[in-house]
VMD Tcl script that builds the backbone (N, CA, C; Angstrom):
set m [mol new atoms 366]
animate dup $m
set s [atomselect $m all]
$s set {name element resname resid chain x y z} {
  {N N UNK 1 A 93.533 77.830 165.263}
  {CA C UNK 1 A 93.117 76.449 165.207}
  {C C UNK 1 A 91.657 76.356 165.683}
  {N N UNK 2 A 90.963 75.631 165.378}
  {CA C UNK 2 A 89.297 75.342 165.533}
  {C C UNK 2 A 89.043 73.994 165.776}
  {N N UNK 3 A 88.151 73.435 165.952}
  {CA C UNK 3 A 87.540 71.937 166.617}
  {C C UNK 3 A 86.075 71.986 166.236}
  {N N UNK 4 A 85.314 71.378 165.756}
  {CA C UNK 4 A 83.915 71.367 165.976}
  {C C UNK 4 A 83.051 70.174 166.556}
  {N N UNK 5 A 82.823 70.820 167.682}
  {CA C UNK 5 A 82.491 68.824 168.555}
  {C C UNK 5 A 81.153 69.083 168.455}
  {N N UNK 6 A 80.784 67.635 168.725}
  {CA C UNK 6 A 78.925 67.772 168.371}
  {C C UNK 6 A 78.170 67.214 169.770}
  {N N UNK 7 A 78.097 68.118 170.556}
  {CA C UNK 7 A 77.361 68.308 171.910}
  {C C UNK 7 A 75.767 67.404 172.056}
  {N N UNK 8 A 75.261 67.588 173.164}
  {CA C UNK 8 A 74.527 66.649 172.891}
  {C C UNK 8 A 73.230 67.708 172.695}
  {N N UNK 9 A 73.117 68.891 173.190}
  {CA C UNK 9 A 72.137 70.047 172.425}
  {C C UNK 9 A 72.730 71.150 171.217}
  {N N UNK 10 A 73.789 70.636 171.158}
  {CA C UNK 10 A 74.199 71.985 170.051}
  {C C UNK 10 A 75.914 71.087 169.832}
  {N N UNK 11 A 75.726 72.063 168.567}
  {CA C UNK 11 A 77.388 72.033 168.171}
  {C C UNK 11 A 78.183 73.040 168.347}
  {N N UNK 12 A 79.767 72.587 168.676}
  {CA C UNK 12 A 80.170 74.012 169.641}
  {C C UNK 12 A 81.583 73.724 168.389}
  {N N UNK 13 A 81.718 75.112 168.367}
  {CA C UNK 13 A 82.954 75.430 167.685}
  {C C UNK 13 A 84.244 75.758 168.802}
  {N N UNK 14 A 85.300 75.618 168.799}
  {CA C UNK 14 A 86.104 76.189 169.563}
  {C C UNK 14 A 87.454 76.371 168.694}
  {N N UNK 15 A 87.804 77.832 169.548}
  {CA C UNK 15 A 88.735 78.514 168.668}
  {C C UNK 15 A 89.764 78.751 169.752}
  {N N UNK 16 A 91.283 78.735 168.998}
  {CA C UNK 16 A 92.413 78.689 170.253}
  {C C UNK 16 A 93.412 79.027 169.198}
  {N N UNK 17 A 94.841 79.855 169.689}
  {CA C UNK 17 A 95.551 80.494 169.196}
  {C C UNK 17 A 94.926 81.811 168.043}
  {N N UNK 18 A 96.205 81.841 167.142}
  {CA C UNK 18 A 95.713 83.065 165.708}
  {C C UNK 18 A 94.787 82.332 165.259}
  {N N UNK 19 A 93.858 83.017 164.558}
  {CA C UNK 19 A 92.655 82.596 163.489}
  {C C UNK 19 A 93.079 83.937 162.780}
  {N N UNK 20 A 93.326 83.588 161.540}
  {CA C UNK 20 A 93.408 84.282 160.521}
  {C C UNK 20 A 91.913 84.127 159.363}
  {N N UNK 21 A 91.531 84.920 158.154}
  {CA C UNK 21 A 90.632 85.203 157.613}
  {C C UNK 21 A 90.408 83.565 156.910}
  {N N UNK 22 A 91.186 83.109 156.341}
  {CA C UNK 22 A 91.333 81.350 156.268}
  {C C UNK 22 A 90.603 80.440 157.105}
  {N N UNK 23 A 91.325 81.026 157.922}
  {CA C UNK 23 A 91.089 79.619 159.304}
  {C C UNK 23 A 89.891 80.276 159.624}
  {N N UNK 24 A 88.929 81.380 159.622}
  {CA C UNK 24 A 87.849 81.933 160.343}
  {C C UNK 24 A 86.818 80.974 159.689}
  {N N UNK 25 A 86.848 81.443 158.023}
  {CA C UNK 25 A 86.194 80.701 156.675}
  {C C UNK 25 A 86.285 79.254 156.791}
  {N N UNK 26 A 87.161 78.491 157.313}
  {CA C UNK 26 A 87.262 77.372 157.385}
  {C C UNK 26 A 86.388 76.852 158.644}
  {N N UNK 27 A 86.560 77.233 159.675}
  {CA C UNK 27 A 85.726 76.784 160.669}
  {C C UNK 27 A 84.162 76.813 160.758}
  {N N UNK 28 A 83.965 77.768 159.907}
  {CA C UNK 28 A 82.454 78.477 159.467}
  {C C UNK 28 A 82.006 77.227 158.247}
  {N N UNK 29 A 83.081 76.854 157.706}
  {CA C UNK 29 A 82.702 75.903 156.630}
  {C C UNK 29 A 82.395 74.385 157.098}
  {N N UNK 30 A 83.458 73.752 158.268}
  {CA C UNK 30 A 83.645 72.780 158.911}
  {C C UNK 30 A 82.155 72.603 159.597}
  {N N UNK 31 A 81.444 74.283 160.407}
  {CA C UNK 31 A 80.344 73.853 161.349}
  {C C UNK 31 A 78.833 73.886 160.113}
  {N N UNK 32 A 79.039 74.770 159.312}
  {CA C UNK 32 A 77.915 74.193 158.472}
  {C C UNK 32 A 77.715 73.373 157.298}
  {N N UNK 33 A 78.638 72.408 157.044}
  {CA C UNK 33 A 79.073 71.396 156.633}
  {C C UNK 33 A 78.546 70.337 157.656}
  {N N UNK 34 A 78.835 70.318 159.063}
  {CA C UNK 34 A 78.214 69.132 159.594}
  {C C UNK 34 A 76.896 68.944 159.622}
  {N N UNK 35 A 76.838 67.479 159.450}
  {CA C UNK 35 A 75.161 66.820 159.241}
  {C C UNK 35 A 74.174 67.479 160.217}
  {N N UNK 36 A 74.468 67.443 161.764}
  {CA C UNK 36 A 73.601 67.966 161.988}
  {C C UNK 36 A 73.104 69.451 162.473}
  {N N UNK 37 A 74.628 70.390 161.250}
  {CA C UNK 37 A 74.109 72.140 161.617}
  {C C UNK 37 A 72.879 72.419 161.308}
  {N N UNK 38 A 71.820 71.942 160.501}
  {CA C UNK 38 A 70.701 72.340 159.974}
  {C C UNK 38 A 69.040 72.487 161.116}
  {N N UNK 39 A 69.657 71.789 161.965}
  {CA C UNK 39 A 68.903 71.664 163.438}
  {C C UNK 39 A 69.662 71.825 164.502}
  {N N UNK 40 A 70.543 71.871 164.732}
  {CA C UNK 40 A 71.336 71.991 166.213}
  {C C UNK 40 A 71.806 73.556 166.260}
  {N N UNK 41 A 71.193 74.068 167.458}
  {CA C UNK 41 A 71.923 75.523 167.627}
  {C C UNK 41 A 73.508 75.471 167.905}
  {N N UNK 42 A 74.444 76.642 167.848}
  {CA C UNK 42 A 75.598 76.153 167.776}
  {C C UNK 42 A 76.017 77.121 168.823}
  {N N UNK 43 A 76.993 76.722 169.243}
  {CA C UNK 43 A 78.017 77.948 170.404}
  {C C UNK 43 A 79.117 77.957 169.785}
  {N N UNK 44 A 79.965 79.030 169.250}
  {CA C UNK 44 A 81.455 79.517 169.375}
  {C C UNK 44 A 81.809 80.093 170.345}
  {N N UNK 45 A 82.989 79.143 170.791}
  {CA C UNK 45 A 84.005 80.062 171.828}
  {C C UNK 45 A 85.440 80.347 171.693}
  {N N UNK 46 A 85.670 81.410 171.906}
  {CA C UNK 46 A 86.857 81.723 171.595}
  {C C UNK 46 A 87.561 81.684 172.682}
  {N N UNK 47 A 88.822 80.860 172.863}
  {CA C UNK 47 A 89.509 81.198 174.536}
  {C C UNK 47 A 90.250 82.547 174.638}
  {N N UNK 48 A 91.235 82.170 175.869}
  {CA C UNK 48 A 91.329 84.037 176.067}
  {C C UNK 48 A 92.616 84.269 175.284}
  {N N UNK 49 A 93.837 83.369 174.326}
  {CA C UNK 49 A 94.435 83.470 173.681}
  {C C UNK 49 A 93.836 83.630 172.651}
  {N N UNK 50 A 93.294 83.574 172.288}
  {CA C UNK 50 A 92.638 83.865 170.816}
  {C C UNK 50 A 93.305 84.929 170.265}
  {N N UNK 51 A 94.057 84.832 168.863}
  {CA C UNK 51 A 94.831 86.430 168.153}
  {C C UNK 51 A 94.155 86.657 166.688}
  {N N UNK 52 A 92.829 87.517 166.979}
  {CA C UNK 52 A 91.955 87.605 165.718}
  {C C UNK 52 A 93.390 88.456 164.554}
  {N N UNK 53 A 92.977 87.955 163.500}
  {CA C UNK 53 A 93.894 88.280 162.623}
  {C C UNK 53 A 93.264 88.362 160.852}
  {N N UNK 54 A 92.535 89.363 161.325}
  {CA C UNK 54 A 91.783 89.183 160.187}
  {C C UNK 54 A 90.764 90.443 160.151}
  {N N UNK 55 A 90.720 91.232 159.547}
  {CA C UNK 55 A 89.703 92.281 158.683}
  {C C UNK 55 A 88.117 92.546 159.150}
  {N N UNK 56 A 87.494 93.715 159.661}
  {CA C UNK 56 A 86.114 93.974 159.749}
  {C C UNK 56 A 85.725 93.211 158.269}
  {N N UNK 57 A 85.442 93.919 157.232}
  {CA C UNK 57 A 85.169 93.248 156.174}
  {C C UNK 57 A 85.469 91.739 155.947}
  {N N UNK 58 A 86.160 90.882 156.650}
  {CA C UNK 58 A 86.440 89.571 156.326}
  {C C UNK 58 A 85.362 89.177 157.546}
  {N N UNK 59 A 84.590 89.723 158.897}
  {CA C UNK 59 A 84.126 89.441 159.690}
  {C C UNK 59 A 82.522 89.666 158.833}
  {N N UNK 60 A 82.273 90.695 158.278}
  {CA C UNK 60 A 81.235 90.959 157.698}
  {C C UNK 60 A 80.824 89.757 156.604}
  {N N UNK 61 A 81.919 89.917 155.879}
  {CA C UNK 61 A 81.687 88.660 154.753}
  {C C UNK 61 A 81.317 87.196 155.509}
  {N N UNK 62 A 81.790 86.739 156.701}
  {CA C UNK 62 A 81.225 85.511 157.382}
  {C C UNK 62 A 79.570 85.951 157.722}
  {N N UNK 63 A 79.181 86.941 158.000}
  {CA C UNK 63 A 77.599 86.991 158.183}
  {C C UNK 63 A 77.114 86.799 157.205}
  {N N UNK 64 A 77.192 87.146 155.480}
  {CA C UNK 64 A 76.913 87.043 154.205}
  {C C UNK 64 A 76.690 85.527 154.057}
  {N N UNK 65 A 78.385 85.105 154.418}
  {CA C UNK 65 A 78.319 83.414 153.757}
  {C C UNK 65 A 77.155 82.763 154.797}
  {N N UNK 66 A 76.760 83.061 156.223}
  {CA C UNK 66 A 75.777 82.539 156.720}
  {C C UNK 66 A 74.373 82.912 155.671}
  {N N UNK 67 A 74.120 83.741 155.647}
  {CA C UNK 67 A 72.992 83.569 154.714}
  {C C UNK 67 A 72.510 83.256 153.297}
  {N N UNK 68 A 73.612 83.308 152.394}
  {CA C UNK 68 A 73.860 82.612 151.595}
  {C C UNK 68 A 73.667 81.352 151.636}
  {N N UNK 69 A 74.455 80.198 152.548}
  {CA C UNK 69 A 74.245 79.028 152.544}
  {C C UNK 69 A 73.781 78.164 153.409}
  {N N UNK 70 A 72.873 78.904 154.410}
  {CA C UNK 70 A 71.881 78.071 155.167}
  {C C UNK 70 A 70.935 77.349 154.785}
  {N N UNK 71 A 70.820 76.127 154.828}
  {CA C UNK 71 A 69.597 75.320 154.407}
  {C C UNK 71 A 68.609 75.262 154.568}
  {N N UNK 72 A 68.013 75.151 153.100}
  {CA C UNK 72 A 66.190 75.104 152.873}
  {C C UNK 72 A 66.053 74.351 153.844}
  {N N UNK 73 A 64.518 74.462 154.681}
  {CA C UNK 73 A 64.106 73.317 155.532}
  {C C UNK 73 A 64.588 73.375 156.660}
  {N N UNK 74 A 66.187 74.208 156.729}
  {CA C UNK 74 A 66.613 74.213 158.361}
  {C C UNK 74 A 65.812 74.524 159.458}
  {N N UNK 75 A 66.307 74.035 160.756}
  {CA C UNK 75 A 65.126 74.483 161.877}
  {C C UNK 75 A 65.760 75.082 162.852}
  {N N UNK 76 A 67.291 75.360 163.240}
  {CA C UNK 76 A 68.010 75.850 163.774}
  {C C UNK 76 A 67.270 77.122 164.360}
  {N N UNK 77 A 67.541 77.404 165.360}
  {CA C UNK 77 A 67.191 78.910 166.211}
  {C C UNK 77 A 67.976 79.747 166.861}
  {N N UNK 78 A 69.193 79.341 167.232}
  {CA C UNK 78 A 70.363 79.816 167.812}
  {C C UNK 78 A 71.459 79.673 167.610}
  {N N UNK 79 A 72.339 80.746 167.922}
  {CA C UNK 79 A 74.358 81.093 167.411}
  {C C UNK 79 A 74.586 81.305 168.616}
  {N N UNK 80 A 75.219 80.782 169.879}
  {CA C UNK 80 A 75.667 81.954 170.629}
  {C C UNK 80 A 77.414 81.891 170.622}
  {N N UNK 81 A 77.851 83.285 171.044}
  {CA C UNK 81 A 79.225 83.652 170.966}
  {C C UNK 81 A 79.783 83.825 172.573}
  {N N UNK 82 A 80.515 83.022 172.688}
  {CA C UNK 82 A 81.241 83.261 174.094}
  {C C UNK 82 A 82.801 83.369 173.931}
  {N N UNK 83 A 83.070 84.683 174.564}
  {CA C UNK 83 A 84.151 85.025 174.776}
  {C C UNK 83 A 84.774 85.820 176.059}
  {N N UNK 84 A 85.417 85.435 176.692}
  {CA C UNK 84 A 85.864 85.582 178.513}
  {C C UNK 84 A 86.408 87.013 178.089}
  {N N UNK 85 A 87.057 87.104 177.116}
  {CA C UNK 85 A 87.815 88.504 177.318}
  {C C UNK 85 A 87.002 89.593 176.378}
  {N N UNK 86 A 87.324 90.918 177.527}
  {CA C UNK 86 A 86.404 91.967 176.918}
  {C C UNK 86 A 86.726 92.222 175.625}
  {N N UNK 87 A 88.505 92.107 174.442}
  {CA C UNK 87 A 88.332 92.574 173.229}
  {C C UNK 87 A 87.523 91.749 171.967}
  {N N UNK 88 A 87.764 90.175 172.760}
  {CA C UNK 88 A 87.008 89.345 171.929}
  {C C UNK 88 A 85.680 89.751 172.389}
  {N N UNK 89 A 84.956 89.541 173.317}
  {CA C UNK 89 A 83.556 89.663 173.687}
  {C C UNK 89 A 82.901 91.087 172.463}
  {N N UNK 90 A 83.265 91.970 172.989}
  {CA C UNK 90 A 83.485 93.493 171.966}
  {C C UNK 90 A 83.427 93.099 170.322}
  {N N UNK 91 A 83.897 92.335 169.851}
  {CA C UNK 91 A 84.209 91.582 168.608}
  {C C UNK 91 A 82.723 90.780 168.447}
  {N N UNK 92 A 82.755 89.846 169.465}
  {CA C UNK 92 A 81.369 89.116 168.718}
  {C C UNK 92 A 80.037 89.742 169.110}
  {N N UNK 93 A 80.525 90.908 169.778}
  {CA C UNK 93 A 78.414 91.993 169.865}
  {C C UNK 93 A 78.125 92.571 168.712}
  {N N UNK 94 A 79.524 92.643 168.100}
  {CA C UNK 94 A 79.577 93.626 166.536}
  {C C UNK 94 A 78.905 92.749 166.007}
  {N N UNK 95 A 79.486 91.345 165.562}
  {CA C UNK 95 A 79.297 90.480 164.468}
  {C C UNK 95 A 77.873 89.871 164.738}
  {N N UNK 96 A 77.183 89.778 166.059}
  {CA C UNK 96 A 75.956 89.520 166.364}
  {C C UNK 96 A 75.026 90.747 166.075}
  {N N UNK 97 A 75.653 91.964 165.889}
  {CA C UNK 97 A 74.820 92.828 165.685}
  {C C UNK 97 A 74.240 93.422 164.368}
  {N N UNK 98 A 75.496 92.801 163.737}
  {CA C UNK 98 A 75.467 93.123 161.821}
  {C C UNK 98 A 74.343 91.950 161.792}
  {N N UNK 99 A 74.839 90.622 162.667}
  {CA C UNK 99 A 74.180 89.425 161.991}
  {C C UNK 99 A 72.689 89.820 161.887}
  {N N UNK 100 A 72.257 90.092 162.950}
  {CA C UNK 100 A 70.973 90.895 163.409}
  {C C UNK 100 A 70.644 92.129 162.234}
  {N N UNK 101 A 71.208 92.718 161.718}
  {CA C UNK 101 A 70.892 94.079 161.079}
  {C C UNK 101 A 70.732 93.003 159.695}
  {N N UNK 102 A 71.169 92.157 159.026}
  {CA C UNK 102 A 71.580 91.611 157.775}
  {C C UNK 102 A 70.195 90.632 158.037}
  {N N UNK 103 A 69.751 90.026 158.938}
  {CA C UNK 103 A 68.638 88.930 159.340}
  {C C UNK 103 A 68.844 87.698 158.857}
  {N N UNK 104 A 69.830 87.384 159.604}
  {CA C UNK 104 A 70.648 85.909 159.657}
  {C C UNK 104 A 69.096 85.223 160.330}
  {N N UNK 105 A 68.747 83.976 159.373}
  {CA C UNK 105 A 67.391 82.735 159.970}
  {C C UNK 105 A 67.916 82.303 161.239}
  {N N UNK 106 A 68.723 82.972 162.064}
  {CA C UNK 106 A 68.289 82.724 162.880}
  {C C UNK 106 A 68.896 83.627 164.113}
  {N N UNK 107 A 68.389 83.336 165.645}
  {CA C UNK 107 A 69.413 84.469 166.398}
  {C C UNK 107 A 70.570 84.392 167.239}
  {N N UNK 108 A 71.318 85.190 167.097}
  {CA C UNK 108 A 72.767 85.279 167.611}
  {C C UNK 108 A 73.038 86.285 168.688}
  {N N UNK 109 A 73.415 85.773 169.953}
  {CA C UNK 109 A 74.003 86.373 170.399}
  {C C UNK 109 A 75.364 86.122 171.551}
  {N N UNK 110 A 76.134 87.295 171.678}
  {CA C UNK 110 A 77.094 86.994 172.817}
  {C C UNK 110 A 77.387 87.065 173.865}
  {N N UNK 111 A 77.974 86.301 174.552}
  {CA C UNK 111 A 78.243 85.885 175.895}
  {C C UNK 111 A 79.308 86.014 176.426}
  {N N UNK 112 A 79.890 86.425 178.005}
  {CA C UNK 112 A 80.935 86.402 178.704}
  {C C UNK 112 A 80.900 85.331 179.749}
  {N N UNK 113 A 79.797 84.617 179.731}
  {CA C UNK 113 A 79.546 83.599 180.913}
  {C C UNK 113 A 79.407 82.364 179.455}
  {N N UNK 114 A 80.258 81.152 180.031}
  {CA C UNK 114 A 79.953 79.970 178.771}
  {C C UNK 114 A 79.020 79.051 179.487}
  {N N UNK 115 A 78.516 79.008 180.425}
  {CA C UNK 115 A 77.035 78.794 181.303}
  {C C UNK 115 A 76.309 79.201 180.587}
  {N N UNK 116 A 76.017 80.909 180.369}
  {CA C UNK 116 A 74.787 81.834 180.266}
  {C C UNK 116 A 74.485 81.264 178.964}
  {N N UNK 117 A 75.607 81.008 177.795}
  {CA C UNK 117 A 75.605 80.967 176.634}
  {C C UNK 117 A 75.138 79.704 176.785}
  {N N UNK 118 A 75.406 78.545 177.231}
  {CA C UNK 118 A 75.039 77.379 177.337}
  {C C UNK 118 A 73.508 76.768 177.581}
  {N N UNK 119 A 73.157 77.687 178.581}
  {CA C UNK 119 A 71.622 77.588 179.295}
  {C C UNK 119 A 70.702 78.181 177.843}
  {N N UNK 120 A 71.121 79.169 177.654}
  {CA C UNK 120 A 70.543 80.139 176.392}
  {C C UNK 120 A 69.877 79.226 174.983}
  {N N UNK 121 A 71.247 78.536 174.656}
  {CA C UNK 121 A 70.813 77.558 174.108}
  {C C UNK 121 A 69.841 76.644 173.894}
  {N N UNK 122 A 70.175 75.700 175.175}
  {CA C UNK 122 A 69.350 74.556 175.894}
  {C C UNK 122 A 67.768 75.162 176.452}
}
mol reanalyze $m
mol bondsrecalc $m
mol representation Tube
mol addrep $m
């Protein structure tokens, strides 16, 4: 299940229970779909239930669809990934690191503190 609330410096995704390859695509669709992803840096967090359920290659293909459909004109500068537990945390250094190798417009990275990730942002 996912949420995308719209913060007052960024938009934060939050993720709780299974996320399957669906529900990953969907939440990815939900946060850059909103009006104001094109300027607002964003935070995903995953809590510590989180049950990834879903494919390296289905994780890879979400860095693709980011660059694919980021908007002309966007001004966005930041992704960050916070996750409390070391297998998720482990999970989003990968996907920040492809994002990085692939040169996602803009930069991503992850967090074990949702402060650090927060300040980072702001």
């Amino acid at each position: 299940m996912y949420k995308v609330y719209n913060k007052l410096y960024y938009l934060q995704v939050s993720i709780t229970g299974h996320i399957d390859q669906k529900a990953l695509f969907e939440a990815q669709q939900a946060l850059m779909l909103h009006p104001e992803y094109p300027h607002k840096n964003s935070l995903w967090v995953l809590d510590g239930e989180v049950i990834c359920d879903f494919s390296n290659i289905d994780f890879f293909e979400t860095v693709k669809r980011i660059k694919t459909f980021f908007p002309a004109g966007a001004t966005k500068k930041k992704g960050a990934m916070f996750a409390a537990g070391g297998f998720q945390y482990a999970m989003l250094k990968l996907f920040c690191e492809e994002a990085c190798r692939e040169r996602v417009p803009f930069e991503m990275k992850p967090f074990q503190s949702y402060l650090e990730a927060e300040n980072w942002l702001i």
